[in-house]
N, CA, C and O atoms as a Tinker XYZ file with bonds, in Angstrom:
   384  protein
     1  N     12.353000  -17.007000  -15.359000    73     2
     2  CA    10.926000  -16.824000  -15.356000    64     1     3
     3  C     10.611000  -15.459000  -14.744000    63     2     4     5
     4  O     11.085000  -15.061000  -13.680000    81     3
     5  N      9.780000  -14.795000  -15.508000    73     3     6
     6  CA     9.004000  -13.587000  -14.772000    64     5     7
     7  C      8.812000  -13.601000  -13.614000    63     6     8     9
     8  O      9.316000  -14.554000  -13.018000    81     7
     9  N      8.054000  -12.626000  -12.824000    73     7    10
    10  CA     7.584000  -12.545000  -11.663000    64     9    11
    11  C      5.927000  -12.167000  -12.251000    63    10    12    13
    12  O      5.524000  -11.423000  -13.145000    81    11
    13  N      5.095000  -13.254000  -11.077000    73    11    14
    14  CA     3.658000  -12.584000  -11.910000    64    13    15
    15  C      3.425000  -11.384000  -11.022000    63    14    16    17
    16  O      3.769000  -10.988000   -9.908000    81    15
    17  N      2.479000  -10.887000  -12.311000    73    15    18
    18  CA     2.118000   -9.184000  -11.746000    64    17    19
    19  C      1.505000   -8.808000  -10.314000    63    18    20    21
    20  O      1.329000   -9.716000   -9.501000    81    19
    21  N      1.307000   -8.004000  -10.118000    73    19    22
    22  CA     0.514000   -7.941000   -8.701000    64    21    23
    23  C     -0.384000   -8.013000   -8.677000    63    22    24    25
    24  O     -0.723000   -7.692000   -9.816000    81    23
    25  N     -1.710000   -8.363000   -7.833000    73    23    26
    26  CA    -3.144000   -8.266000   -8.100000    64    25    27
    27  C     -3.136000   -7.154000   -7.379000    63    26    28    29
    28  O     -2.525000   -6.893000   -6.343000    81    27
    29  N     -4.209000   -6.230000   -8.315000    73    27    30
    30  CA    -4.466000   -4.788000   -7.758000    64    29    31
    31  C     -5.460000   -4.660000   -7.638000    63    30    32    33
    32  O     -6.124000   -5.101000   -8.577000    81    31
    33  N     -6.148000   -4.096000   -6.632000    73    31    34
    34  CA    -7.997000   -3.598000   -6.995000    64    33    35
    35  C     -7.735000   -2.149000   -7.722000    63    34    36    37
    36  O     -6.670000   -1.668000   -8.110000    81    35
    37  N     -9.147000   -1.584000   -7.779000    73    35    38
    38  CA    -8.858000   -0.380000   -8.478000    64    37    39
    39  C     -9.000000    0.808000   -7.509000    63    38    40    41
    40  O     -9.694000    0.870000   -6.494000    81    39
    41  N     -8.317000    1.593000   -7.963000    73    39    42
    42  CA    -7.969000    2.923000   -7.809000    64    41    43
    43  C     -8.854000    3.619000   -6.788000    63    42    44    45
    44  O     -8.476000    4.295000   -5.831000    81    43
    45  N    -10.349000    3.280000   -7.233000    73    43    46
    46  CA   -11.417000    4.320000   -6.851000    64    45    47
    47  C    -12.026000    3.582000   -5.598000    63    46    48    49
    48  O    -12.821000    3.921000   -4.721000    81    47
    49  N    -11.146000    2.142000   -5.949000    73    47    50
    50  CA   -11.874000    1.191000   -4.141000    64    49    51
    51  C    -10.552000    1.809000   -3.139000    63    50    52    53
    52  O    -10.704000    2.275000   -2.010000    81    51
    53  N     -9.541000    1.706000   -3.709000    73    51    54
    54  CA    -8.715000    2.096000   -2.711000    64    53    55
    55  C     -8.966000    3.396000   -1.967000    63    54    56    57
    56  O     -8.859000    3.554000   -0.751000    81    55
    57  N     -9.307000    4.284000   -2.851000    73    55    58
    58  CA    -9.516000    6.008000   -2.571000    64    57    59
    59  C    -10.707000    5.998000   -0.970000    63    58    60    61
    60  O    -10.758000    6.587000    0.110000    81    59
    61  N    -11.469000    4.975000   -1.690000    73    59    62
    62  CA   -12.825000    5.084000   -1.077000    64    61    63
    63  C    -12.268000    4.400000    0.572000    63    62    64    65
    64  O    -13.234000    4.388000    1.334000    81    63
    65  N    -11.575000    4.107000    0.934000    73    63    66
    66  CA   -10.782000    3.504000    1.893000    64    65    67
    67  C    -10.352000    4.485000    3.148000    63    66    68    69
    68  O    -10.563000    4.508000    4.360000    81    67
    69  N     -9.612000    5.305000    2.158000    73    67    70
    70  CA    -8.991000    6.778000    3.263000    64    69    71
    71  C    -10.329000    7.657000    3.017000    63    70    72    73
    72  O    -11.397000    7.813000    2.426000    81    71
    73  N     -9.118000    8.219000    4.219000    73    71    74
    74  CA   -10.765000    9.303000    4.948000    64    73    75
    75  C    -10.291000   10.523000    4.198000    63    74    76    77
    76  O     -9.385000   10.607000    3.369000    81    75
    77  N    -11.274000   11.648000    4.770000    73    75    78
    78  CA   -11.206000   13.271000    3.982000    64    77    79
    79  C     -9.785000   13.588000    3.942000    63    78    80    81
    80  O     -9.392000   13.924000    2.825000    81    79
    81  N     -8.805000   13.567000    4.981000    73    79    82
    82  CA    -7.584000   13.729000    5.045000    64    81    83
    83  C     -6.554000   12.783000    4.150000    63    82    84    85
    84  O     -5.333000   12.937000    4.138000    81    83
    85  N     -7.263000   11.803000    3.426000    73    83    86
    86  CA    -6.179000   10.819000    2.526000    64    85    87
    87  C     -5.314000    9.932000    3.567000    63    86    88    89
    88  O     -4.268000    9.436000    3.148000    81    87
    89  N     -5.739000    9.697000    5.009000    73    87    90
    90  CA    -4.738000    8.510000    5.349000    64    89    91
    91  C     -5.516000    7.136000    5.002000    63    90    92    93
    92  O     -6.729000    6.932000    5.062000    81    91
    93  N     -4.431000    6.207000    4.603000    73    91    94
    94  CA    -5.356000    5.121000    4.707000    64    93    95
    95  C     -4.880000    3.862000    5.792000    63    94    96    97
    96  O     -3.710000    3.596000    6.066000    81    95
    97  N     -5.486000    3.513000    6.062000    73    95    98
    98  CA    -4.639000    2.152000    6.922000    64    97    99
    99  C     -4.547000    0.774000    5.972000    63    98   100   101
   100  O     -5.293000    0.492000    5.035000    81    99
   101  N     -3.549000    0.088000    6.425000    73    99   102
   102  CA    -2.923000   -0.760000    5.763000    64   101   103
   103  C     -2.509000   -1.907000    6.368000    63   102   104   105
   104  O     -2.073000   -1.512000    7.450000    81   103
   105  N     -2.377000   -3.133000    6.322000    73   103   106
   106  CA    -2.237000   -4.231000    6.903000    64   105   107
   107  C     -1.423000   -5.108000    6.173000    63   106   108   109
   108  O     -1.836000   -5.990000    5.420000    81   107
   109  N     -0.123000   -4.809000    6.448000    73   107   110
   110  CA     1.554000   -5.714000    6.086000    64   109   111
   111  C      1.693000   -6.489000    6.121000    63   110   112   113
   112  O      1.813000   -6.785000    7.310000    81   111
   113  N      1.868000   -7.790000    5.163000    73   111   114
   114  CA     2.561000   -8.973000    5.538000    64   113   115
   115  C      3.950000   -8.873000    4.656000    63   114   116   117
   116  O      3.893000   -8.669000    3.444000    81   115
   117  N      5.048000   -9.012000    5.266000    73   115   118
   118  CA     6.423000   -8.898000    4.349000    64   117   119
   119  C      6.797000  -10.545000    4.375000    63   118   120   121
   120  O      6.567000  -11.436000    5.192000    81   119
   121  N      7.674000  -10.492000    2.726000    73   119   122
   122  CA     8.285000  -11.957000    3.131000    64   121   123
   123  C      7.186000  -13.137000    2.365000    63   122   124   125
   124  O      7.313000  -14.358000    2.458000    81   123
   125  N      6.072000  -12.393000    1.584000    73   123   126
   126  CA     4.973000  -12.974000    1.115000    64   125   127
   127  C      5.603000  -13.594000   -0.105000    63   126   128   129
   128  O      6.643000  -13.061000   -0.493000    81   127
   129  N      5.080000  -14.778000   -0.869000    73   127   130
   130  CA     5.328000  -15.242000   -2.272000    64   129   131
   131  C      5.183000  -14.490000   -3.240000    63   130   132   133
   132  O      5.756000  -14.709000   -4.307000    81   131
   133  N      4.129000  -13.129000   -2.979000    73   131   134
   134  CA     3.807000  -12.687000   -4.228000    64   133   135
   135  C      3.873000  -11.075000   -3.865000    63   134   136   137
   136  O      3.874000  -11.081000   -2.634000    81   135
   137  N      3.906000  -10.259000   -4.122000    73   135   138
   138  CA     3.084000   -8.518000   -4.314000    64   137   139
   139  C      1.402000   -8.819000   -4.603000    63   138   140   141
   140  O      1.008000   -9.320000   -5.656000    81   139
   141  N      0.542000   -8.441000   -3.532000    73   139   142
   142  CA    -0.608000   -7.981000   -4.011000    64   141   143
   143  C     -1.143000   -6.969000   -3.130000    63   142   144   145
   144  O     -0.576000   -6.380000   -2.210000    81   143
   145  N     -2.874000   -6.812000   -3.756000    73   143   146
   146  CA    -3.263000   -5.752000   -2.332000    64   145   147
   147  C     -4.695000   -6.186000   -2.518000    63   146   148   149
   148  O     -5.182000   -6.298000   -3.643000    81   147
   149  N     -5.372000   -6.433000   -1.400000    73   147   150
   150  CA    -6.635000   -6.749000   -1.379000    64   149   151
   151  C     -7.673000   -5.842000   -0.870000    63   150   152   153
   152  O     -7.077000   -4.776000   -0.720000    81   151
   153  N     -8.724000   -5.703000   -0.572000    73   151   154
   154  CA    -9.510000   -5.043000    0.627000    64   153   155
   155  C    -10.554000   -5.928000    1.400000    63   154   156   157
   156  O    -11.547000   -6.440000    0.882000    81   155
   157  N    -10.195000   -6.025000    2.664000    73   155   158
   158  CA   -10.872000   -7.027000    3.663000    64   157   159
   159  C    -11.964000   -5.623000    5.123000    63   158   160   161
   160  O    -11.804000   -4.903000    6.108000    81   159
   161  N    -12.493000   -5.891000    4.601000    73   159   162
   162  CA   -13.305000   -5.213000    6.756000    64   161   163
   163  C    -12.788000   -4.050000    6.585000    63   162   164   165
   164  O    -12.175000   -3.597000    7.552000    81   163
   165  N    -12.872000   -3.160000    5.250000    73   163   166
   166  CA   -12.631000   -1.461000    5.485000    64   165   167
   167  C    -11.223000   -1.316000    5.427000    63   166   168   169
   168  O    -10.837000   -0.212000    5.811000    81   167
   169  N    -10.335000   -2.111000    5.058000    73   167   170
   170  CA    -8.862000   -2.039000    5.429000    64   169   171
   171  C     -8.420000   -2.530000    4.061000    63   170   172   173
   172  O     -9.130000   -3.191000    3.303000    81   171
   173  N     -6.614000   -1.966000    3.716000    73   171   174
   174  CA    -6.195000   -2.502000    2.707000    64   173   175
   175  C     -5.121000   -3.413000    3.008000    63   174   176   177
   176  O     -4.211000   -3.073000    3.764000    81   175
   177  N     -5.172000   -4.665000    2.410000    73   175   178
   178  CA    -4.035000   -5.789000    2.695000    64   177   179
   179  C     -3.280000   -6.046000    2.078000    63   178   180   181
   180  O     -3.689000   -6.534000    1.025000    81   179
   181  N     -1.478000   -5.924000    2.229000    73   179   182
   182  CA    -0.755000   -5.450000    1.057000    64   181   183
   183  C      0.500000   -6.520000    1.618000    63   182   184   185
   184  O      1.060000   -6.356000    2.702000    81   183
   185  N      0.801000   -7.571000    0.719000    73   183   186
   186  CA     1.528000   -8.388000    0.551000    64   185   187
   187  C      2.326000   -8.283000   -0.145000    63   186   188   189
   188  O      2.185000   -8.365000   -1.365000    81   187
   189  N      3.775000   -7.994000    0.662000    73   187   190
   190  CA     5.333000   -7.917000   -0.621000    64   189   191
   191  C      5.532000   -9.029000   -0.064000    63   190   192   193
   192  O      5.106000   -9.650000    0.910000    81   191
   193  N      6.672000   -9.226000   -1.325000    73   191   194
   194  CA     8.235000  -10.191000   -1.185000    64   193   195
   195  C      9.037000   -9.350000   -0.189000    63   194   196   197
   196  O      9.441000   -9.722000    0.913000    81   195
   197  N      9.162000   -8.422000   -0.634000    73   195   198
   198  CA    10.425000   -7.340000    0.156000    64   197   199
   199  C     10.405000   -8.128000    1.851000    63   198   200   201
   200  O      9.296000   -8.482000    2.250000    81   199
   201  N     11.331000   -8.314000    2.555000    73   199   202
   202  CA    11.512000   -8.128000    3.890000    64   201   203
   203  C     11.510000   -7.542000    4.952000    63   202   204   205
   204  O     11.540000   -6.473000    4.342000    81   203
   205  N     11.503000   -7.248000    5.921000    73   203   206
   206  CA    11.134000   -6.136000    6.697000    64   205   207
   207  C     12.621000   -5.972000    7.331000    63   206   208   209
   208  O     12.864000   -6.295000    8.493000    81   207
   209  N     13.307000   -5.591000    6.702000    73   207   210
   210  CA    15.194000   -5.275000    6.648000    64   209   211
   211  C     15.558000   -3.690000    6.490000    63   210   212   213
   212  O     15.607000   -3.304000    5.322000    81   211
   213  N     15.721000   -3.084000    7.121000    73   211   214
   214  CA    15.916000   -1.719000    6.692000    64   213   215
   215  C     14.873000   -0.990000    5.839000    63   214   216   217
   216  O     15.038000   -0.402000    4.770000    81   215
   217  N     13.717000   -1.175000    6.590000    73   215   218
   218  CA    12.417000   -0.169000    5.359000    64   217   219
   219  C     12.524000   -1.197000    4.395000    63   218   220   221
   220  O     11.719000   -1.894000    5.013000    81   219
   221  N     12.787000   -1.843000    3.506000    73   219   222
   222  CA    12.793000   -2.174000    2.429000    64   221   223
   223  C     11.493000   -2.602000    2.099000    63   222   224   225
   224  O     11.067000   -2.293000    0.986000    81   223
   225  N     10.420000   -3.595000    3.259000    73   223   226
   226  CA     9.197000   -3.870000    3.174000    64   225   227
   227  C      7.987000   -2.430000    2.944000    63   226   228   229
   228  O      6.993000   -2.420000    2.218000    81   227
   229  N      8.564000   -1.204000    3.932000    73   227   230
   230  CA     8.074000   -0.055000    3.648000    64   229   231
   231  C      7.964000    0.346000    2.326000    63   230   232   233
   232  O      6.877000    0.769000    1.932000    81   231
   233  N      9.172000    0.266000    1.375000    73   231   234
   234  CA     9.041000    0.819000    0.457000    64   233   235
   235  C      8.738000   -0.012000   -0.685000    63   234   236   237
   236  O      9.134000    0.423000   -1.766000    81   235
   237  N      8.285000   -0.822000   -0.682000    73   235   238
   238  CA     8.005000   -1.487000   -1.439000    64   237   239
   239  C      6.242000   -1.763000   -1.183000    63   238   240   241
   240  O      5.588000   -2.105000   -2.168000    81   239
   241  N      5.638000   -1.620000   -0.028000    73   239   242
   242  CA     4.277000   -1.367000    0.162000    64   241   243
   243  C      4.017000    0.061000   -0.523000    63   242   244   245
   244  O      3.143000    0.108000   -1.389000    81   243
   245  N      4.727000    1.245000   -0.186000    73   243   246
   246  CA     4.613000    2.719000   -1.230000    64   245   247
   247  C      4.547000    2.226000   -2.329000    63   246   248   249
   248  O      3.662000    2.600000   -3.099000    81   247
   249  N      5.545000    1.172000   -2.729000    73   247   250
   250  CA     5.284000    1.230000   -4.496000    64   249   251
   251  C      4.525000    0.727000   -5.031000    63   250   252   253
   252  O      3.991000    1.034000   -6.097000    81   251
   253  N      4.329000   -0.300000   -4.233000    73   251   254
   254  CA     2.817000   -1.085000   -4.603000    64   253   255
   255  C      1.794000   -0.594000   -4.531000    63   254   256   257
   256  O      0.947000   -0.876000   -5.378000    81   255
   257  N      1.476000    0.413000   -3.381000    73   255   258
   258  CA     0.153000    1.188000   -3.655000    64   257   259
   259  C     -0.192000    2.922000   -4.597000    63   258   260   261
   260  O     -1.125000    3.625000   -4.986000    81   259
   261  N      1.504000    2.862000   -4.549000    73   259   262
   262  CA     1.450000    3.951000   -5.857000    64   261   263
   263  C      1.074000    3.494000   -7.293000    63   262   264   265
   264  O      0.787000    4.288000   -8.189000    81   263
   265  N      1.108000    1.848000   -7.465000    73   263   266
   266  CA     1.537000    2.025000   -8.686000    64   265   267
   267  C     -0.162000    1.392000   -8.907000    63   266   268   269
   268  O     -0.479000    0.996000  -10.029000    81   267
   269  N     -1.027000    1.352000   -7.927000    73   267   270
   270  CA    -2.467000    0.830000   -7.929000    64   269   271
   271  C     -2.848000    1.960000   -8.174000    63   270   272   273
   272  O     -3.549000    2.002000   -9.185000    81   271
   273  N     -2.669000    3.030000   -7.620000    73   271   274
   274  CA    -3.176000    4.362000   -7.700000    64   273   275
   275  C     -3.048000    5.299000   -8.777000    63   274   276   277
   276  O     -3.617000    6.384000   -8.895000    81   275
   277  N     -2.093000    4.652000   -9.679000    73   275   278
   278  CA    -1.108000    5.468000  -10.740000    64   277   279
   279  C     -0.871000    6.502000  -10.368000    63   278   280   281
   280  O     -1.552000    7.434000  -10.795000    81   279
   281  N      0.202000    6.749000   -9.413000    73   279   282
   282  CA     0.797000    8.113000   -8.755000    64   281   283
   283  C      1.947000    7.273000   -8.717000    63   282   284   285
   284  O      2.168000    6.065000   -8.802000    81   283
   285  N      2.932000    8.835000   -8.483000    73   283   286
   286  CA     4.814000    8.375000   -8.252000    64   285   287
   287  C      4.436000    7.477000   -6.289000    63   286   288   289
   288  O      3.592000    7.240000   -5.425000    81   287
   289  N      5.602000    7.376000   -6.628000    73   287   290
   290  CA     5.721000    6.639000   -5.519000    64   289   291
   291  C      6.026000    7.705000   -3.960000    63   290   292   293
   292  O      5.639000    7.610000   -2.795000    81   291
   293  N      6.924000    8.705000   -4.717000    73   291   294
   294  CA     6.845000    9.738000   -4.050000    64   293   295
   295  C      5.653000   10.534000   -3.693000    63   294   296   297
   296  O      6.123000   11.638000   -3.416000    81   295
   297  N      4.248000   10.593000   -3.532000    73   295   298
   298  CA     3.559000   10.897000   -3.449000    64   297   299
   299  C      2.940000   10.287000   -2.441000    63   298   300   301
   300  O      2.005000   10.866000   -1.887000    81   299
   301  N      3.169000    9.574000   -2.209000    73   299   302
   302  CA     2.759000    8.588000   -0.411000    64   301   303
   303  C      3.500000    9.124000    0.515000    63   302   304   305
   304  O      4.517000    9.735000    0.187000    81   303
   305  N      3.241000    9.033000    1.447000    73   303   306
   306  CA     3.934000    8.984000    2.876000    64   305   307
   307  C      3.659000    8.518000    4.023000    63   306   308   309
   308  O      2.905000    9.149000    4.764000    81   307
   309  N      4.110000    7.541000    4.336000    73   307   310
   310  CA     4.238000    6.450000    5.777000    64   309   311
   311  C      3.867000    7.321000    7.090000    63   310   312   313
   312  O      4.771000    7.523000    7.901000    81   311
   313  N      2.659000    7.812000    7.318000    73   311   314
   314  CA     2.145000    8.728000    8.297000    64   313   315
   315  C      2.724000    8.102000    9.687000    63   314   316   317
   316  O      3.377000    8.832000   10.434000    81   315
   317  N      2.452000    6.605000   10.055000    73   315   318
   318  CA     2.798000    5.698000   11.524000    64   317   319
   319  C      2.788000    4.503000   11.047000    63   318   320   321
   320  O      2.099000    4.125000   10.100000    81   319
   321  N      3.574000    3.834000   11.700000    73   319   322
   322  CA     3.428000    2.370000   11.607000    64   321   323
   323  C      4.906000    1.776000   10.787000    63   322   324   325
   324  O      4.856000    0.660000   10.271000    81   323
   325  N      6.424000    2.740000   10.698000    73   323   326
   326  CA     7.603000    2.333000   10.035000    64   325   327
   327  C      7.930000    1.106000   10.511000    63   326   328   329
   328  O      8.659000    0.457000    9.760000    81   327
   329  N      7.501000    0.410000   11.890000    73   327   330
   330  CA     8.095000   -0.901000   12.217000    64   329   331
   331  C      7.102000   -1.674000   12.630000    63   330   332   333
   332  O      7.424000   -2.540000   13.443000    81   331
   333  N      5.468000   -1.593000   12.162000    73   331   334
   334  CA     4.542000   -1.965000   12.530000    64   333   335
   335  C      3.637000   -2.969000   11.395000    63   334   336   337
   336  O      3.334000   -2.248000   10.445000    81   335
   337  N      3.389000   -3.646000   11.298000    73   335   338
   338  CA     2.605000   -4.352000   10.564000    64   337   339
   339  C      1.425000   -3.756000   10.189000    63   338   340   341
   340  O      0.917000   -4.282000    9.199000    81   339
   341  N      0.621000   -2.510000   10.821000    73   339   342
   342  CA    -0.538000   -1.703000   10.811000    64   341   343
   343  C      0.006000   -0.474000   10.490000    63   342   344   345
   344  O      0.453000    0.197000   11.420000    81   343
   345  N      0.058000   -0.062000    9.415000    73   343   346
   346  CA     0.350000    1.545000    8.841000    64   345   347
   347  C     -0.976000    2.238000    8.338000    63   346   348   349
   348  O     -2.173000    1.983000    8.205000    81   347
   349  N     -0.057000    3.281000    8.131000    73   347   350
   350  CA    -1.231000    4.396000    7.974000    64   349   351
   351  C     -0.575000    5.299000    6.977000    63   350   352   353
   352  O      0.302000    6.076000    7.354000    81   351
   353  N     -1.035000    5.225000    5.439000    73   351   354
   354  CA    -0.556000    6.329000    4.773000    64   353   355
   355  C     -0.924000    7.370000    4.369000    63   354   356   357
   356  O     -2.144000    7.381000    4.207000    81   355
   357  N     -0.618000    7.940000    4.215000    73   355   358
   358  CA    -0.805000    9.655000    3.460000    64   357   359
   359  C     -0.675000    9.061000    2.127000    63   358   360   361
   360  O      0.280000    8.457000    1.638000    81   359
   361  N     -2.188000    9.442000    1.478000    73   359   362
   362  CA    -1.954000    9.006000   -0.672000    64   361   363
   363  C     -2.711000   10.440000   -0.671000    63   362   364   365
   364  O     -3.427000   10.900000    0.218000    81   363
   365  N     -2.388000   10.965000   -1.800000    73   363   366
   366  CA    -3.019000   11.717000   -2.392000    64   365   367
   367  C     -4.397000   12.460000   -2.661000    63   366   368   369
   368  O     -4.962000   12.060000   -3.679000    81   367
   369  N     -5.060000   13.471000   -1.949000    73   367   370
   370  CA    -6.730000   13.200000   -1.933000    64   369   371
   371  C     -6.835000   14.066000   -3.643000    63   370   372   373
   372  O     -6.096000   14.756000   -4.345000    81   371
   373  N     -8.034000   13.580000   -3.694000    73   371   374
   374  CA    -8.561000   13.651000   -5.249000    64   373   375
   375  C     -9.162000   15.405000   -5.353000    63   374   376   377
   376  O     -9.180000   15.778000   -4.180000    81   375
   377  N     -9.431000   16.063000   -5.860000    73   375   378
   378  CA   -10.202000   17.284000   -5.436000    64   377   379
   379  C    -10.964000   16.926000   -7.044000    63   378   380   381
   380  O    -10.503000   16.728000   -8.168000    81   379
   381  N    -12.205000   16.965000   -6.524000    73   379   382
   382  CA   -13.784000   17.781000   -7.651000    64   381   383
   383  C    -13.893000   18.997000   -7.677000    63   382   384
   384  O    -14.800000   19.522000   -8.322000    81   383
């Protein structure tokens, strides 16, 4: 059986999240049933499977919010929070 997809919000709620500088904060649960990402109280809530075993929960929150954002995954960066349940990333700011 598949894995079901992730629930994603969109792109332009997430953006609206981080500040002028593009960090955003983030709120981890690893070890979850599913991949999703929600937005609760100004914050984004991002539920992997991945474990919190060697980064693996880290990088798998990058991919999940890269792939909401449609950016590489490489394009994030884990500003604080590598062993913290409360991160803070660096995504991409938009320029007009």
């Amino acid at each position: 059986m598949a894995k079901p997809k992730a629930e994603l919000p969109a792109a332009e709620a997430i953006r609206s999240l981080a500040d002028s500088a593009g960090r955003l904060a983030v709120r981890v649960t690893p070890g979850a049933r599913d991949d999703a990402l929600a937005i609760d109280e100004g914050r984004l809530l991002a539920r992997v499977r991945a474990v919190p075993d060697s980064g693996k929960a880290n990088v798998a929150v990058l991919a999940l919010i890269a792939k909401a954002l449609g950016v590489a995954p490489s394009r994030l960066e884990m500003l604080r929070g590598g062993a913290s349940r409360e991160k803070l990333v660096g995504i991409p700011v938009q320029r007009q």
